[in-house]
C-alpha angles and dihedrals in degrees: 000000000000116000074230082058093052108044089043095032074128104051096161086064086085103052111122094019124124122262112219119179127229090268093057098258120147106245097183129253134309112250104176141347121220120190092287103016149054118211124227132182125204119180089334093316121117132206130196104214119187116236094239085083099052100104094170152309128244123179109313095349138085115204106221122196096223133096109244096241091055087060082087093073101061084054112142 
């Protein structure tokens, strides 16, 4: 097991809480996470992240390794 398995052996315990990008960007919120990806919806767009991004959680934010403006990319 992946120290990734072990801090997020839990994933739907961050469902509803807020994305947020290394730079400090809100990203929306998760709406779902599926065996590779979390979901997350912004204005009625949604994003399919993969987990490999996810670097904690901490109260009502998810802390995501990824820069805002490459969000655009896990568009679906």
């Amino acid at each position: 097991m992946s120290d990734e398995d072990i801090m997020f052996a839990d994933w739907e315990k961050i469902i509803l809480k807020n994305a947020r990008s290394r730079d400090s960007k809100e990203l929306g919120n998760v709406i779902a996470v599926d065996d590779d990806n979390i979901i997350l919806n912004q204005d009625n767009i949604e994003f399919k992240i993969p987990k490999s991004y996810v670097e904690g959680y901490r109260g009502n934010d998810v802390f995501l390794g990824l820069n805002g403006k490459d969000i655009q990319y896990y568009q679906f």
